[in-house]
C-alpha positions as a Markdown table, in Angstrom:
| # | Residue | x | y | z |
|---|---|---|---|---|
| 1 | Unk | 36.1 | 24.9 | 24.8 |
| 2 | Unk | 37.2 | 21.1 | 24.0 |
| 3 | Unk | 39.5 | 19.6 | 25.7 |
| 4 | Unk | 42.7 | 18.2 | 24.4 |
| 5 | Unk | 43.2 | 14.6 | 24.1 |
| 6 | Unk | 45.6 | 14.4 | 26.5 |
| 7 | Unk | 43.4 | 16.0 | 29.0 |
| 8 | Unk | 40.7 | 13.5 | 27.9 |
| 9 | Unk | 42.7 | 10.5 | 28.0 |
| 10 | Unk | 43.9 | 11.8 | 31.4 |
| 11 | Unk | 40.4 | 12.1 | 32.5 |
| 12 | Unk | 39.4 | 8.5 | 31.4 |
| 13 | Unk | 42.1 | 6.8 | 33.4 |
| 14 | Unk | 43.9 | 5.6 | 30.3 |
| 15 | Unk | 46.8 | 7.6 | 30.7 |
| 16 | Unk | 49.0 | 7.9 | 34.5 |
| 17 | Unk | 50.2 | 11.3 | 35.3 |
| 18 | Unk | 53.4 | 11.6 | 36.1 |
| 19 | Unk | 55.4 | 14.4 | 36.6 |
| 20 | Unk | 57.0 | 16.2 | 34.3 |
| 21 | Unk | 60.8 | 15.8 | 34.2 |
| 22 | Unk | 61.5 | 18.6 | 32.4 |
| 23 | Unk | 60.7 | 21.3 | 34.6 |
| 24 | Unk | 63.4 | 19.4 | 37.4 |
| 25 | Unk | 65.9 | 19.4 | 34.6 |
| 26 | Unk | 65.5 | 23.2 | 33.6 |
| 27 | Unk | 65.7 | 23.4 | 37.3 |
| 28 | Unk | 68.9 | 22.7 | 37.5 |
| 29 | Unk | 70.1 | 24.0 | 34.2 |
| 30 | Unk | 70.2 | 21.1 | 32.4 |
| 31 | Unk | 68.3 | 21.0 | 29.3 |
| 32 | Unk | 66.0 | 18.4 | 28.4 |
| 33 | Unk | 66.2 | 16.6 | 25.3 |
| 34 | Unk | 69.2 | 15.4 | 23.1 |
| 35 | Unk | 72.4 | 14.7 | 25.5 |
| 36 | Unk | 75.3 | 18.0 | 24.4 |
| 37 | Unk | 78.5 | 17.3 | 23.5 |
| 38 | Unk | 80.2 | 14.1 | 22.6 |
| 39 | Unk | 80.1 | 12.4 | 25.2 |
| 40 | Unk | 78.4 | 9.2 | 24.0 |
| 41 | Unk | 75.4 | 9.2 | 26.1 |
| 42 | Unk | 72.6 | 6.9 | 24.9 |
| 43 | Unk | 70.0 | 8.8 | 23.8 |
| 44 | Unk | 66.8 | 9.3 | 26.7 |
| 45 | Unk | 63.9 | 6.7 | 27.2 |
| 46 | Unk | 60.8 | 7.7 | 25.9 |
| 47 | Unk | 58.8 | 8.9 | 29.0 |
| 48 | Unk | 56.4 | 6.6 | 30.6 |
| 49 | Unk | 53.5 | 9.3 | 29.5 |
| 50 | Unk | 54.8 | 9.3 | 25.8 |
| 51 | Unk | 54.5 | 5.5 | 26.2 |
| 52 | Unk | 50.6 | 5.7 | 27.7 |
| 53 | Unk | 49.6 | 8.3 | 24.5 |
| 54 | Unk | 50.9 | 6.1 | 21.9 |
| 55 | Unk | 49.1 | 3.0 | 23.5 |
| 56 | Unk | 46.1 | 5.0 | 23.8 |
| 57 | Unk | 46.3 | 5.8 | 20.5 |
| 58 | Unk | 46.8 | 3.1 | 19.5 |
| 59 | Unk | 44.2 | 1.4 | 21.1 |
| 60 | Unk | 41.8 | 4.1 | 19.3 |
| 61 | Unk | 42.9 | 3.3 | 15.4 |
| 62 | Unk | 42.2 | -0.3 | 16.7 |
| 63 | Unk | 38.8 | 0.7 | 17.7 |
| 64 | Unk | 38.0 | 2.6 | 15.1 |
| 65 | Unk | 39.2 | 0.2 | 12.1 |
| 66 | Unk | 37.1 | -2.6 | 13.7 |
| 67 | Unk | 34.3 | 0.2 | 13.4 |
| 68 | Unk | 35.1 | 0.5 | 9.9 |
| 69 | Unk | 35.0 | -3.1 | 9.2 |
| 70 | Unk | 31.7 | -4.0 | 11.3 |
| 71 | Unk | 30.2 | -1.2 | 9.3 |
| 72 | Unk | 31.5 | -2.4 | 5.9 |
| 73 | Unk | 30.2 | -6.1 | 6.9 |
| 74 | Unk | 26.6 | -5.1 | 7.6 |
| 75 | Unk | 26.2 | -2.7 | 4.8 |
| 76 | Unk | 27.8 | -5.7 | 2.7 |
| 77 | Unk | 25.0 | -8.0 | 4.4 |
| 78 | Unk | 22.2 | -5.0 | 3.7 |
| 79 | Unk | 22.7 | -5.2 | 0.4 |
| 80 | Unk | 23.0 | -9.2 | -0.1 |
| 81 | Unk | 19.6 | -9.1 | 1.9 |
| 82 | Unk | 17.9 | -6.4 | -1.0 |
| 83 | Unk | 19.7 | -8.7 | -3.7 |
| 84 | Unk | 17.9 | -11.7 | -2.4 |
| 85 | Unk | 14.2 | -10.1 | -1.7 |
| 86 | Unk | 14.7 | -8.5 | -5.2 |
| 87 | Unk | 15.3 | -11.8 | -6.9 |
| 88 | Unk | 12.4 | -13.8 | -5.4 |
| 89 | Unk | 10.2 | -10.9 | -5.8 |
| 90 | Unk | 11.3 | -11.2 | -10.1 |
| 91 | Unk | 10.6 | -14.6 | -9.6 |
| 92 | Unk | 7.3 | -14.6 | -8.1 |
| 93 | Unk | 6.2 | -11.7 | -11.0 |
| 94 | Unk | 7.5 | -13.2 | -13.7 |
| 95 | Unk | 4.8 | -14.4 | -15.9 |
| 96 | Unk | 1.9 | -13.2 | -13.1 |
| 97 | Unk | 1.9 | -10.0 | -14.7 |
| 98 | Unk | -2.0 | -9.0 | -16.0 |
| 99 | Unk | -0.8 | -5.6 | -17.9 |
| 100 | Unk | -2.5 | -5.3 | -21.4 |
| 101 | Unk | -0.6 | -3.2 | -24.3 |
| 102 | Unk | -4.6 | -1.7 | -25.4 |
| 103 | Unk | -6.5 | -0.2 | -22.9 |
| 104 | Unk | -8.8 | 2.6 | -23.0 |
| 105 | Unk | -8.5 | 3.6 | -18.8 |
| 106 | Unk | -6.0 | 5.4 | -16.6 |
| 107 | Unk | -6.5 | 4.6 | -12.9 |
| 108 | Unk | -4.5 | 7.4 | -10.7 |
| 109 | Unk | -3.2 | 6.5 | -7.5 |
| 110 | Unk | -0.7 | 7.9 | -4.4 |
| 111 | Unk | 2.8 | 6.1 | -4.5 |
| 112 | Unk | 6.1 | 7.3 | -2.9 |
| 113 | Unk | 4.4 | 11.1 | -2.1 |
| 114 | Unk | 3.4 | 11.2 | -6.2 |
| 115 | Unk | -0.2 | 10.6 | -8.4 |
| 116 | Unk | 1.2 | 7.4 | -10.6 |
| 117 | Unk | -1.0 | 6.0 | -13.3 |
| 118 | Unk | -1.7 | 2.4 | -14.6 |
| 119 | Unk | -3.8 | 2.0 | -17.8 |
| 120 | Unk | -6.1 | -1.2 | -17.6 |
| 121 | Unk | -9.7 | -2.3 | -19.2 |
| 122 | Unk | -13.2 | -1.7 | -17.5 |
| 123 | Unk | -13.0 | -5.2 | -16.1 |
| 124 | Unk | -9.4 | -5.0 | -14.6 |
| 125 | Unk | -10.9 | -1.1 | -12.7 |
| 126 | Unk | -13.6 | -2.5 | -11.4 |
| 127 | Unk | -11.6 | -5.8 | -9.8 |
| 128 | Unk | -9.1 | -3.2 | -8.9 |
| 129 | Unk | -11.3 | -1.2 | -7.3 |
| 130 | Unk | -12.7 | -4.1 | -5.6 |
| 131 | Unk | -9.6 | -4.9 | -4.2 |
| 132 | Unk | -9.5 | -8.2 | -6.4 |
| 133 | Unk | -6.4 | -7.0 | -8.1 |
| 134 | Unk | -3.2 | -5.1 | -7.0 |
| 135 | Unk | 0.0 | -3.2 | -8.2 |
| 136 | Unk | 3.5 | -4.0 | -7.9 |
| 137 | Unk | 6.2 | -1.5 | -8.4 |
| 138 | Unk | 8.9 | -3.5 | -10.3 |
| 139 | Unk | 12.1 | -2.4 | -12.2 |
| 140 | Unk | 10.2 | 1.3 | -12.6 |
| 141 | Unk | 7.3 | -0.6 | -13.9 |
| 142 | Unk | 3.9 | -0.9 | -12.5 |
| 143 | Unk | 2.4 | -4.1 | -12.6 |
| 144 | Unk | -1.0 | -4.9 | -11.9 |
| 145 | Unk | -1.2 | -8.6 | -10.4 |
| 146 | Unk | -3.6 | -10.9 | -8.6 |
| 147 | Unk | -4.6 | -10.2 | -4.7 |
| 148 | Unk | -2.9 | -13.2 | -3.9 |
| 149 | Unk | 0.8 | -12.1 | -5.7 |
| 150 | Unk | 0.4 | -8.2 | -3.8 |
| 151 | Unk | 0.0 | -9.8 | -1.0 |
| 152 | Unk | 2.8 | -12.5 | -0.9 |
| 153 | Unk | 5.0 | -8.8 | -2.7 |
| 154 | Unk | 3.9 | -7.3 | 0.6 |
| 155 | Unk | 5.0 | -10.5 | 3.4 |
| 156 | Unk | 9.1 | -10.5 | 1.0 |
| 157 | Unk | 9.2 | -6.5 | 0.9 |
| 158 | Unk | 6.3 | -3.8 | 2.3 |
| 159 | Unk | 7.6 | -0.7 | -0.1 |
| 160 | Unk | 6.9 | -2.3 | -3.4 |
| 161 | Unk | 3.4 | -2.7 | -3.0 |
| 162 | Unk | 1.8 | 0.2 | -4.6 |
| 163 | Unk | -1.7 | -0.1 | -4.4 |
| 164 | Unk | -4.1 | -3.0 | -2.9 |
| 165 | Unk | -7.7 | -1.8 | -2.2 |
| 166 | Unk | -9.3 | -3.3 | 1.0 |
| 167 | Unk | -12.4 | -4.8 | 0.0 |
| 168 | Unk | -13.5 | -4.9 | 3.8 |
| 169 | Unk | -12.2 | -1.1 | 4.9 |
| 170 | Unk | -15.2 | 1.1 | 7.0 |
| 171 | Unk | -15.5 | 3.6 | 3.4 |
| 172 | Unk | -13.0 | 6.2 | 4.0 |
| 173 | Unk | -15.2 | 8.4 | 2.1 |
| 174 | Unk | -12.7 | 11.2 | 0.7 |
| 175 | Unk | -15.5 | 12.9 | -1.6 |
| 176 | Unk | -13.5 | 11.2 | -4.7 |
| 177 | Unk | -14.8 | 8.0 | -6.4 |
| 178 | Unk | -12.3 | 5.3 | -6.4 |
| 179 | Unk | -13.0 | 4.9 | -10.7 |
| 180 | Unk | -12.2 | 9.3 | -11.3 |
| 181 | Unk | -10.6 | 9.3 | -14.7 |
| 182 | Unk | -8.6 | 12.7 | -15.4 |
């Protein structure tokens, strides 16, 4: 079973043991508690263990809002980081883009565990193919852009190259030709 907090803050050290006055006070016969009567007593001192818990504790909503924050700051900074590789990224594509609104191909390939298409000409399947010319995942989109563009994609962010042929890989000869058209 877990143990209580108490028992765990007694077992860290954080909290002195000390006994427990009640059990002298019933003792005797005198409750423990509010003073009887009216008498005027000043009310009892907060036991030095009462005093220990509520520093412990504390000390632990200390710990764990400075948690909070430190975990709120770097997923603030995480995203400032995204926001910047996603803007120089737009910048470096805008205008590179080699995407024609008439072709008459569809070349297939493997990005983020599904088949995704690009349609392009003869010319632009055979320099893709040749790893001459790559694609770039941007916005949804995929953009097919110079060897030299995929490759400066891949140096600002890895994931959003989608496909860049090397022209020097040892044939990993699958059985399927790179230029299959389904």
């Amino acid at each position: 079973m877990s143990e209580s907090l108490r028992d765990q803050l007694l077992k860290s050290g954080l909290v002195k043991q000390i006994r427990e006055e009640k059990r002298g006070n019933d003792a005797r016969g005198r409750p423990s508690g509010k003073p009887q009567g009216h008498g005027g007593k000043p009310a009892p001192r907060r036991s030095q263990e009462e005093i220990d818990l509520a520093k412990a504790y504390a000390i632990r909503a200390q710990t764990e809002a400075n948690e909070r924050k430190r975990a709120q700051q770097e997923a603030e900074e995480q995203a400032r980081l995204r926001r910047e590789r996603k803007q120089k990224i737009q910048q470096l594509l805008d205008g590179k883009a080699l995407n024609k609104a008439e072709t008459e191909l569809v070349r297939n390939f493997e990005y983020g565990g599904k088949i995704r298409r690009i349609h392009v000409d003869a010319a632009q399947l055979a320099a893709l193919n040749a790893g001459e010319l790559g694609v770039v995942q941007q916005a949804g989109r995929y953009l097919l852009v110079a060897r030299e563009i995929a490759e400066q994609v891949r140096a600002i962010d890895a994931h959003l190259l989608a496909l860049l042929v090397d022209p020097n890989a040892a044939g990993d000869d699958d059985g399927v030709p790179d230029d299959l058209v389904w």
